[in-house]
C-alpha positions as CSV (number, residue, x, y, z in Angstrom):
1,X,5.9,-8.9,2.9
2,X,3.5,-8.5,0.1
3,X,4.2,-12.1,-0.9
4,X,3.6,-13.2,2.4
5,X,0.0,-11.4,2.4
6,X,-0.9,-13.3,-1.4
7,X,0.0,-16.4,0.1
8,X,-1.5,-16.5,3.2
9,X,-4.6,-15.1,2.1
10,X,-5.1,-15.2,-1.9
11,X,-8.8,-14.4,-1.6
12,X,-9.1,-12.1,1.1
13,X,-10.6,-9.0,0.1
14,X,-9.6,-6.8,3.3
15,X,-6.1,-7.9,6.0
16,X,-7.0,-6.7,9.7
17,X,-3.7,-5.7,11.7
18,X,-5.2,-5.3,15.1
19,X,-1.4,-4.7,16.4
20,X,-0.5,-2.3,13.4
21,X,2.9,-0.8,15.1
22,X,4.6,1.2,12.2
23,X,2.5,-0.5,9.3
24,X,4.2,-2.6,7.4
25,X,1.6,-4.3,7.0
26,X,-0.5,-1.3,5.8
27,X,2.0,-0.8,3.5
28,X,2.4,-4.0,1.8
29,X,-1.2,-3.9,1.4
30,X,-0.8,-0.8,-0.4
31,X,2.0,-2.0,-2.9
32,X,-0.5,-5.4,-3.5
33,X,-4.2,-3.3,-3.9
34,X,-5.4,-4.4,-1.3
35,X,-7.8,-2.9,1.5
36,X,-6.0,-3.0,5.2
37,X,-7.5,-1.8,9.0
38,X,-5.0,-1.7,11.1
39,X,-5.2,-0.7,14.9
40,X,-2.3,1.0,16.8
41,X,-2.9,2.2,20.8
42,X,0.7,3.4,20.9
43,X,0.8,7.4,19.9
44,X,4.4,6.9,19.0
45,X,4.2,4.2,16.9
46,X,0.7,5.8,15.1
47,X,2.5,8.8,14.0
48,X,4.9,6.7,12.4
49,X,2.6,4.4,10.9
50,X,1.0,7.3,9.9
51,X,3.9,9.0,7.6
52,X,5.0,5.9,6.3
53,X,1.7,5.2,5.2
54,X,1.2,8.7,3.7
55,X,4.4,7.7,2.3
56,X,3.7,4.9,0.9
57,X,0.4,6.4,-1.0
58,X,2.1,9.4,-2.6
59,X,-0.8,11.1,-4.7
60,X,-3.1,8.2,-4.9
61,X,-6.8,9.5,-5.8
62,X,-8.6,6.8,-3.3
63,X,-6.3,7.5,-0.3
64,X,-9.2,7.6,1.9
65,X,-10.0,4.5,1.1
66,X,-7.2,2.6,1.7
């Protein structure tokens, strides 16, 4: 996925997911430095997003901004 998000968009400063479901896209953005908003309706599927993503940042300093 993170290869997918260089190639389609090698210059793009911030990916929107407007259909974020349980971020992988978020996550990949993470793993590549990248900035991400992502949009989830769906309760079930944002508290997943939500730990993965946690996950996925560990101790990071800038978590807030990501």
């Amino acid at each position: 996925m993170p290869e997918d998000i260089l190639s389609c968009f090698p210059d793009a400063k911030v990916v929107l997911d407007p259909f974020m479901g349980s971020g992988t896209t978020a996550i990949a953005c993470i793993n590549i430095n990248r900035n991400y908003i992502g949009f989830e309706l769906d309760p079930t599927y944002y508290a997943i997003a939500e730990e993965r993503i946690k996950k996925a940042i560990g101790g990071k300093e800038d978590a807030g901004k990501k």
